[in-house]
N, C-alpha and C positions, 0 to 999 in steps of 0.2 A: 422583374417589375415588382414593386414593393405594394403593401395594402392588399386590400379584397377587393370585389368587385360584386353590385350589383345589378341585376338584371329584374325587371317584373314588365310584367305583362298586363298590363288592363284590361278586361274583356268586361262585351256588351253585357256581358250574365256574370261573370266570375273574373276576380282576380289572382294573379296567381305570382311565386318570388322565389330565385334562387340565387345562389351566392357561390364563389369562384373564387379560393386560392391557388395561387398554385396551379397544379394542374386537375386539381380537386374541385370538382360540381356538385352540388347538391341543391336540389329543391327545397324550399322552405316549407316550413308546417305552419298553417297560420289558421288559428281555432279549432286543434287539430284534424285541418283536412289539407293539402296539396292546394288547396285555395281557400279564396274567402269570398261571400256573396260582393257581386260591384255594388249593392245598392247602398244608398246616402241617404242619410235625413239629418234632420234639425232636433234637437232635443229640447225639452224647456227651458234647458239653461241659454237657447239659442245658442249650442257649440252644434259643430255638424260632427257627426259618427257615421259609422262605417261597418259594413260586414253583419255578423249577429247583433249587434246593439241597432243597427239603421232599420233589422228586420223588424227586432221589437218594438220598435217605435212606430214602424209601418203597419202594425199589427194591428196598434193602438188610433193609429191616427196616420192613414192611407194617404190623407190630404197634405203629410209633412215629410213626405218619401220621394223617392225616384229611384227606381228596380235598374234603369238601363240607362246612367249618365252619359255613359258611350253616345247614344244618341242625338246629343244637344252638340257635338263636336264640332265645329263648322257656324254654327246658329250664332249670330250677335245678342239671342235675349237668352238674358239668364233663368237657369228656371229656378220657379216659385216652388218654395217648402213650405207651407205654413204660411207666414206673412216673412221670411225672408225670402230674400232674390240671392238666390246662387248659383256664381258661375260654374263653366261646366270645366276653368284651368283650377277653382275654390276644389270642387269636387272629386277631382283625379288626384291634389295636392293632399287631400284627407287620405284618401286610400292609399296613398304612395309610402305617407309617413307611416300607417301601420303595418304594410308590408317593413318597411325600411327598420322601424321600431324592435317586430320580430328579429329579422337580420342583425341587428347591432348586440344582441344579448349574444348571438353566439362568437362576437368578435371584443367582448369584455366595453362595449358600449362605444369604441370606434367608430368613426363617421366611416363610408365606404370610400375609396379613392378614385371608384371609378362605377358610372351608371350607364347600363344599356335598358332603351324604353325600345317596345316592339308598338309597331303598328300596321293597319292593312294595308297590302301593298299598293293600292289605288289610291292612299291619303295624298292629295296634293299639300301643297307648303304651308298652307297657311291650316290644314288642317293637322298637321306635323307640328306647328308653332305652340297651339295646346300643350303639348307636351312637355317642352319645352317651360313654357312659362308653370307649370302644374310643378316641376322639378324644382325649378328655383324659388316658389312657394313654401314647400315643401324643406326649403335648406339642405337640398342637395346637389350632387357635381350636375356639371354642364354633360346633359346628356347622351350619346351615342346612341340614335334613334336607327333600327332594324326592323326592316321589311317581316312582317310574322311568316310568310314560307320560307322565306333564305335561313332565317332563326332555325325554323322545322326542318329546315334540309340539314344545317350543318350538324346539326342532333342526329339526324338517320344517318348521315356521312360518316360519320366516327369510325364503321368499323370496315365499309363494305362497298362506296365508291370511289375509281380513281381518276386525275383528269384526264378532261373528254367525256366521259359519261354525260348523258341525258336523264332528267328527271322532271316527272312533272309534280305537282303538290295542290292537293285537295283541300280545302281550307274551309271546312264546316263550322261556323261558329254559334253563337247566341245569336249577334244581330248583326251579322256579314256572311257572307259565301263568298272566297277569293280564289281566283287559280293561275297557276302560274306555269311556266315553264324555263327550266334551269338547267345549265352545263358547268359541269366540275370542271375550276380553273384549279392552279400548281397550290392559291393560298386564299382560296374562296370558292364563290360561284358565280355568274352573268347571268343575268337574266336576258332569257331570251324573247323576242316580240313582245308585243303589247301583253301584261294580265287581263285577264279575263272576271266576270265574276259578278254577283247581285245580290244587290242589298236587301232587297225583299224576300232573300231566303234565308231563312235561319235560325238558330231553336226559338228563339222570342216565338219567330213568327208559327214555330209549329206547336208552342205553347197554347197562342190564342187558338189555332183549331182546336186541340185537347181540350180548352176553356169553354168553347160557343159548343161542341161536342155533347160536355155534363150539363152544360145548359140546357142541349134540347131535350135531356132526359128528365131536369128537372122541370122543365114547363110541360114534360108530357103531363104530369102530376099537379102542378099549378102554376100557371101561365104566369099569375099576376106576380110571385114570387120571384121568379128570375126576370120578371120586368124591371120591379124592384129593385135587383142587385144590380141590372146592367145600368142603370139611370139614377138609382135613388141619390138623393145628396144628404140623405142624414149619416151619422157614422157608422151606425149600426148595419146600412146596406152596403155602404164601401168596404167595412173593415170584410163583411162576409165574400164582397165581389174579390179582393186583393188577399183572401185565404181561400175561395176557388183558384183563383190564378195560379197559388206557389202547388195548391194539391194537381193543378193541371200541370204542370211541371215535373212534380214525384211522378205523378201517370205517364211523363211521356219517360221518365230515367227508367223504372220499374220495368218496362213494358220493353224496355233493351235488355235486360235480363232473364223477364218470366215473361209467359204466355197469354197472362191477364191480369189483372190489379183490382182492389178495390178502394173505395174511398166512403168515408163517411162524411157527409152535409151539414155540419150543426143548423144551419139556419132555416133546414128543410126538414130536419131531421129523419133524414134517410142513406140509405147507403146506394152507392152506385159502382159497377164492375162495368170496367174496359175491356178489350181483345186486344193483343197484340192485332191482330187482323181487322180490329176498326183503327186502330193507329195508320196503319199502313195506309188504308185505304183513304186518310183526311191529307196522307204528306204524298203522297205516290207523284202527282203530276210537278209538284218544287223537285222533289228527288231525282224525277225523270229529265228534269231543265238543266240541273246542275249536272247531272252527267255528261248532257251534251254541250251545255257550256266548259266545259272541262275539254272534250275531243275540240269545239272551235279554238279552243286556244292553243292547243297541240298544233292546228291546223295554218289556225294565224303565225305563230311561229316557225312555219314553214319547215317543221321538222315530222318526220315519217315515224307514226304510233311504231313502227316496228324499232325503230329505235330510239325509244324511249326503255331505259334501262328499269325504273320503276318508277311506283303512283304512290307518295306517301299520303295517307292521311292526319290528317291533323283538323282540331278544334273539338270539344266538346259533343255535337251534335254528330259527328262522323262517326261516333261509337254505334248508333243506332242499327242494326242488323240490315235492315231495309239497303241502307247507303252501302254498305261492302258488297251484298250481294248483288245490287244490281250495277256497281263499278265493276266488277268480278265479270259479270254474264258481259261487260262491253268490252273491256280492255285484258279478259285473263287473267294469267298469275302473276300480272305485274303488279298489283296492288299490294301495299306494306301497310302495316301497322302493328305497333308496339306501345308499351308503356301505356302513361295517363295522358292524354291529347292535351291537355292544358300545359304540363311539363317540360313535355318536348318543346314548346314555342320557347318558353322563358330559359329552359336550361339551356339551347342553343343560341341563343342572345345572348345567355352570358359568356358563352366561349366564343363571341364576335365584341365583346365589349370594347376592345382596345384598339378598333379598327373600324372601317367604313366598307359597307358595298352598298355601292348604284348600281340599277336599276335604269331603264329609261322607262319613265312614270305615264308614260302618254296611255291611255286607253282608248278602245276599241271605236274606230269611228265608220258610222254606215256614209256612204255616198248617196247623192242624189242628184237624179238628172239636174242639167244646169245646161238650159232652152236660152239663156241670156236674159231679152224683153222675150216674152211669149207671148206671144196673143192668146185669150181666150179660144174658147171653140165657138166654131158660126156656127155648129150646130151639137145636136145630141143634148141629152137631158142631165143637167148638174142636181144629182140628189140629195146634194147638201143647202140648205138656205144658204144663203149669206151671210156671214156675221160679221160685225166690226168691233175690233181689240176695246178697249174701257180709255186710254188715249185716243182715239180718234187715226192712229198712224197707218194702220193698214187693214184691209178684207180682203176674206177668206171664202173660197170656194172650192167645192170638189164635186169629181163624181166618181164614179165606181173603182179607175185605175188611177186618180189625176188631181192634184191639189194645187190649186192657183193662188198666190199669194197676190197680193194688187199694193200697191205703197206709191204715194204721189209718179201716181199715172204708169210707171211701170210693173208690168207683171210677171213672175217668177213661177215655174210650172216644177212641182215634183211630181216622177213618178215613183208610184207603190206595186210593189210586190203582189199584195193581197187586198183584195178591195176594203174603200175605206167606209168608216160608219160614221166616223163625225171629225170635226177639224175645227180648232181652236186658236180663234187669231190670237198673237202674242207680239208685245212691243217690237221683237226682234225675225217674227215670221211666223208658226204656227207650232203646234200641236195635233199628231195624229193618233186617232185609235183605228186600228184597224181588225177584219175576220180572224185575224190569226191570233188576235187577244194582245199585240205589242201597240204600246204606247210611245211616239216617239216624236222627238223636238227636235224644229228646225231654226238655223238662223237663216235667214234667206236661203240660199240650195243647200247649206250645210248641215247634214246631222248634227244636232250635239248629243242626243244618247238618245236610244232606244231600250224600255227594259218592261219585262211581264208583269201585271202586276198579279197577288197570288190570289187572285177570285175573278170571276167570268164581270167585265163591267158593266151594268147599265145607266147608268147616270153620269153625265160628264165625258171628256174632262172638261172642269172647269180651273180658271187662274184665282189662284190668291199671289196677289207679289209675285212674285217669283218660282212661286211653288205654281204645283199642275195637284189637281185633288179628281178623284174619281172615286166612284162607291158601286155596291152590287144592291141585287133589292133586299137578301138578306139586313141589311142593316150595318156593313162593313164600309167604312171610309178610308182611305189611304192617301196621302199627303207625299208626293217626290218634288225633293228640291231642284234648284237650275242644274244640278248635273245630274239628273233622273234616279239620286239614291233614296227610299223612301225613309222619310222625316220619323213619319207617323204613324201607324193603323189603330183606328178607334172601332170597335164590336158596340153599335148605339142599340142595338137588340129593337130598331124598327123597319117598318118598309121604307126607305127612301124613294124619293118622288120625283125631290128636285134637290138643288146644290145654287146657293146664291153667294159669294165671297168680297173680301175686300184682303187688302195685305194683312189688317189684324185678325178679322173673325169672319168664319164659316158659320151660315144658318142652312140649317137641312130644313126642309119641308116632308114630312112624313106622311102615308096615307092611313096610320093609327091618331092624325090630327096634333101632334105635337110638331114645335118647332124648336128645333135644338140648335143652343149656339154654340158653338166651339172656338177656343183659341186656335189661331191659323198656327201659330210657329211649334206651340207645343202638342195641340189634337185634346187638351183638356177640356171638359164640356162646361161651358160656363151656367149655362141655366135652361131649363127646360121649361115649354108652354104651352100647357095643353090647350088645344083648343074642343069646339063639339062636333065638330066634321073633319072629313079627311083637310090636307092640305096636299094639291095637286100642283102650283108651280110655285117659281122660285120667289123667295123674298125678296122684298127692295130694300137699297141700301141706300143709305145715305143719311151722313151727319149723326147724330145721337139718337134718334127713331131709327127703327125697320117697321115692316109694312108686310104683312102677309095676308089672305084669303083663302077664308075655308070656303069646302063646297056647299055649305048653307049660306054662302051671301054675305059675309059677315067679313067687313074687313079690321083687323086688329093694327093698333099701329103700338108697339112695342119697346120700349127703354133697351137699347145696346147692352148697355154695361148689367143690366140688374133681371132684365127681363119681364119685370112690372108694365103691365099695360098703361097707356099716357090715355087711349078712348080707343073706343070701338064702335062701326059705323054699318048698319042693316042698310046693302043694295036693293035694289029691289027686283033684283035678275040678277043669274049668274052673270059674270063680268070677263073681260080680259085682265090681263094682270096690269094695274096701276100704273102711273107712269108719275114722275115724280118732276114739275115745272116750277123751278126756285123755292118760294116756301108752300107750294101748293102740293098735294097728293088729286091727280086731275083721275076719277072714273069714269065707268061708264054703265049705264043702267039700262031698263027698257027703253024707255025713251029719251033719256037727257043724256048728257055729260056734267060731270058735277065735281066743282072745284074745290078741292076742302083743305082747311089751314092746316099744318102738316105739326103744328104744336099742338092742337085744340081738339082739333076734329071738327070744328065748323065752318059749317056751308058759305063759302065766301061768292061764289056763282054757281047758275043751274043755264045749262043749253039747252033748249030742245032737241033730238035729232031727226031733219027733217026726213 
């Protein structure tokens, strides 16, 4: 076979690129490291850059960045840099050509003949298509897309499995956790039962612990300071929040090597030291999930840990001492690892370049009773209200073991495992939280995914679109799409209260009295509003106004898009929460009900209540 062949890996945090003559492998150096940062931004010449040029721009201007494009994969909206909209096939197509760019110097500036792209092994097709279309952007071959454990297996394969062997693969990344289970064929491997694996674990995600972490240290010292970084909208508070961020990062790399770290604040002007021993203790309960999400998928694949030949590791975040040791105390001396975890994915991609393996893509699906039409119960106490979906299609009831779906006249009964706390009617059937802290979506009796989210919930879940959002009172939001992989995690550094959404924007109601909007698809905060009292329930929505109340009586009716107040309206009694009657915001006071123009704020009727 004539020409070279390239192979790169995109990842949520780093990219990474090697190249394949012959029988000749070598990983790429790109700024000299084994990778380069994934993050994107826009320069003022509106060109997008990539790697150390995207950092320093990000440095500059937090607002015209994107650290984890990985992220938007899947999403129809492009994200916003600055005042450009870039897609996330623009975004992998930047990164691709400098990977690609590198590569071509060592083959005297030759196009490659052949491309292999890796991706998670959960990615369904249309989120595989990205890839695809990012290549041919890019003006390169049509590409040989590879599952990233099959890649990391046929890399540990080289020297030391034969067929028939069993292996499984640990897949630690930035912003996935993947697992699989795999058997040595004569000219590949099969993947065996459904992958396993969650999106909500992964070094991103244990970056923003390391982040809210130096946080609490620096608000021990001054509150209003890191209120400031986690909120501020000038640049001076972002650029400082988005250089905490990359130093929470060096503290979690550092912190796999040494026993402590230090870091200095310029915006605080102070210095702050980590423990390895408070690292562990922020990632311990994601690490302890991913181990045993690791054994259910040994388990699902119906093959016996004892013959499982070995556990490689792979991805970035796997390097972490915590992860080996406690795969170690579960599964013994099967556990492998070598080299640089980013390497291994891209170098065995490229020694699959010239060929295909499937896979069967399906993931992991829970069952649930399926009673037919169910009747309610005649008796016993349902501890959930009632709620009815934002269509009008179906209600939701539960109680302790039992969740009733109701849709034109007939009803559908799941049962749960672990009693439930709340339930979430959806166009298609519900949403559960349950004691055990899983969050999971139904379409009529049918699971569509159940997954952790990584903080204790209490607020929600609530629908945007499509998405499920749930928050903790720390101040942490999280965002999973229709197939329960999490979009987004926003750190808004307040109490959360309430959670009120629509498909574009989430309004938090805070009990520090601000009310924060946030974009639904990308988790960016559109505009903050403080008020002078707490704010205890959720906002109304509807049309170009929102509508909140503080606990001093004071109803604000609020600009969507800008967050500028349109009037403000003194109850004259605490209230229930407003209710919104065509162009009317209807209250209710000590004694009246009072009708008020939902443009103006004026009193268009007053009721008595008798």
């Amino acid at each position: 076979m004539t020409g070279w062949t390239l192979a790169i890996d995109v990842g949520t945090s780093r990219t990474a690129g090697a190249a394949a003559e012959g029988d000749r492998v070598v990983p790429l150096e790109i700024e000299g490291n084994r990778w380069m940062s994934s993050t994107v931004a826009v320069a003022d010449d509106d060109s997008i850059v990539v790697g150390r040029a995207a950092l320093a721009v990000a440095s500059a201007r937090p607002d015209r960045a994107e650290r984890s494009p990985k992220r938007n994969v899947g999403s129809p909206v492009p994200m916003v840099l600055g005042e450009r909209a870039v897609s996330t096939a623009e975004a992998f197509a930047a990164l691709m050509t400098a990977v690609a760019d590198e590569a071509k110097r060592r083959f005297d500036g030759a196009q490659p003949s052949r491309l292999a792209l890796t991706h998670p092994v959960r990615w369904e097709e249309a989120r595989q298509e990205v890839l695809i279309e990012a290549a041919a952007l890019a003006g390169l071959p049509e590409p040989v897309l590879v599952p990233e454990p099959v890649a990391a297996a046929l890399h540990y394969a080289a020297g030391d499995l034969s067929p028939g062997d069993q292996i499984a693969v640990y897949d630690l990344g930035g912003g996935t956790f993947d697992t699989v289970v795999m058997r040595r064929t004569d000219d590949g491997f099969e993947v065996m039962g459904p992958p396993g694996g969650d999106e909500s674990i992964g070094g991103d995600h244990f970056d923003h612990l390391v982040f809210l972490h130096l946080g609490s240290m620096l608000a021990a010292h001054d509150a209003e300071l890191w209120q400031n970084m986690l909120v501020g909208t000038d640049r001076k508070w972002m650029r400082a929040a988005f250089d905490l961020l990359t130093e929470a990062r060096n503290v979690k790399e550092n912190l796999s090597l040494y026993p402590s770290t230090q870091i200095y604040v310029p915006a605080a002007d102070r210095e702050l030291l980590m423990t390895r021993a408070e690292l562990e203790a922020l990632i311990e309960n994601p690490i302890e999930r991913s181990v045993e999400e690791l054994a259910d998928t040994i388990l699902d694949a119906d093959v016996d840990e004892d013959d499982i030949k070995a556990i490689y590791l792979v991805g970035g975040s796997s390097r972490i001492p915590m992860v080996y040791d406690r795969l170690v105390a579960r599964f013994g001396d099967k556990v492998r690892t070598r080299d640089e975890p980013k390497s291994v994915v891209v170098e065995g991609a490229a020694r699959l370049a010239a060929g295909h393996l499937v896979g069967p893509g399906a993931s992991r699906q829970a069952t649930a009773t399926d009673d037919g039409s169910t009747p309610l119960p005649a008796g016993g106490e349902l501890t959930g209200p009632p709620q009815v979906c934002g269509g009008g299609e179906n209600l939701v009831l539960w109680d302790d073991r039992s969740v009733w779906i109701v849709a034109e006249g007939h009803s559908t009964r799941l049962e749960s495992s672990h009693p439930v706390v709340s339930a979430l009617p959806t166009r298609a059937g519900a949403v559960t939280l349950t004691t055990d802290g899983m969050l999971s979506s139904y379409d009529g009796e049918v699971q569509r995914w159940s997954t952790a989210p990584p903080f204790e919930v209490a607020v929600g879940p609530v629908s945007a679109g499509d998405a499920t959002l749930v928050a903790d009172r720390a101040g942490q939001l999280a965002s999973f799409d229709h197939r329960g992989s999490m979009s987004w995690m926003l750190p808004v550094g307040h109490s959360v209260s309430a959670i009120a959404a629509s498909a574009s924007v989430v309004v938090l109601s805070t009990l520090e009295g601000r009310a924060i909007c946030i974009d639904a698809m990308t988790g960016r905060v559109r505009w903050i509003y403080p008020t002078r009292d707490r704010i205890e329930g959720p906002a109304l929505l509807g049309g170009r106004l929102l509508h909140v109340t503080s606990a001093d009586s004071i109803l604000y009716s609020l600009d969507v898009d800008t967050g500028r107040p349109a009037w403000a309206y003194r109850l004259d009694a605490p209230s229930p929460a407003p209710v919104l009657a065509g162009d009317l915001v209807v209250v209710s006071g000590a004694a009246d009900v009072v009708g008020l123009d939902r443009s103006s704020g004026a009193e268009r009727w007053r009721l008595p209540i008798a």
